[in-house]
C-alpha positions as CSV (number, residue, x, y, z in Angstrom):
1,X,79.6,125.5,104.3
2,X,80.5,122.6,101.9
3,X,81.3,118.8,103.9
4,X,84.9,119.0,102.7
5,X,85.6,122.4,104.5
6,X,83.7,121.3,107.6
7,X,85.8,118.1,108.2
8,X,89.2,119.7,107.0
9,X,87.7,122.2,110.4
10,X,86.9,119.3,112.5
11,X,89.8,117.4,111.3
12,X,92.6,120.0,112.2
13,X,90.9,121.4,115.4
14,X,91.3,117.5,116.3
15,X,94.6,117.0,115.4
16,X,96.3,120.9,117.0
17,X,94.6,119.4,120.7
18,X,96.6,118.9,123.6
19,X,95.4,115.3,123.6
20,X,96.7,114.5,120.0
21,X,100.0,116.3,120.3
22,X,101.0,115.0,124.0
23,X,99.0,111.8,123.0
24,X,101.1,111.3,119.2
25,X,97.8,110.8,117.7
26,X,96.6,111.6,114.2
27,X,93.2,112.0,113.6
28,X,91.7,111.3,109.8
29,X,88.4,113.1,109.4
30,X,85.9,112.3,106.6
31,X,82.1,112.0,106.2
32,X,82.2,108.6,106.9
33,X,84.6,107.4,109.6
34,X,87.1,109.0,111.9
35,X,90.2,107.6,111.9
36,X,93.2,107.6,114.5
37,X,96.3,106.2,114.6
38,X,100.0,106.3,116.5
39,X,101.9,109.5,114.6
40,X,104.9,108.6,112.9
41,X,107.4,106.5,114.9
42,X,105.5,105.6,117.8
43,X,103.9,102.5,118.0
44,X,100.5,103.2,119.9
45,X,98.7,105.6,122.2
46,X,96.8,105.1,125.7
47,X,92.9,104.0,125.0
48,X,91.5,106.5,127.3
49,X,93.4,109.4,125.0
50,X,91.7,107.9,121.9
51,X,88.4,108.0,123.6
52,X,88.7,111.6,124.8
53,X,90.0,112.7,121.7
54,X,86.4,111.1,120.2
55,X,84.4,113.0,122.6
56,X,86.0,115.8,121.4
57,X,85.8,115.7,117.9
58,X,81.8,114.1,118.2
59,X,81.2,117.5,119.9
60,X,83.1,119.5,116.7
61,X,81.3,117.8,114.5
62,X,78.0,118.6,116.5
63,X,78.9,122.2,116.6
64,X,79.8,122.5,113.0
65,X,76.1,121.0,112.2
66,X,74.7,123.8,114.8
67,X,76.7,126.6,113.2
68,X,75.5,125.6,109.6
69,X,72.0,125.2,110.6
70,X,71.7,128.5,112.7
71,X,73.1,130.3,109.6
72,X,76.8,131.0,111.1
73,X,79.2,131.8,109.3
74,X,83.2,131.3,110.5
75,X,85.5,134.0,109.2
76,X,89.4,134.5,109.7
77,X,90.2,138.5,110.5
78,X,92.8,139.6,108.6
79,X,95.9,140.4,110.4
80,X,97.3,144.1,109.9
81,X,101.0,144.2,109.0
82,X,101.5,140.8,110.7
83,X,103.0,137.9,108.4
């Protein structure tokens, strides 16, 4: 799996958690930093979100790294006659 599709993975499972939505927090992923921040039109977020929410994405990434090197592959089934 190439980096860039590994932290657009990492980088949306982040960002569609509980924590970011109820939290308004956008998570940046990249191979060298991870980067949050208030969403749009709110001016900050509780610390103890933020640090979950790195927890979280630090055991992604370390997942990702497992799937890769135990030769995983992630698919997405088709859907049948659904749009």
């Amino acid at each position: 799996m190439k980096d860039s599709i590994r932290e657009k993975f990492i980088e949306d499972f982040a960002n569609e958690t509980s924590i970011a939505k109820g939290g308004n927090i956008k998570v940046t992923y990249d191979d060298h930093c991870t980067h949050y921040q208030p969403k749009e039109g709110y001016e900050g977020f509780k610390f103890e979100d933020g640090q979950y929410l790195g927890h979280l994405v630090d055991g992604a990434s370390a997942f990702m790294f497992w799937i890769a090197r135990n030769g995983y592959k992630i698919t997405k089934p088709k859907l049948h006659g659904k749009a």
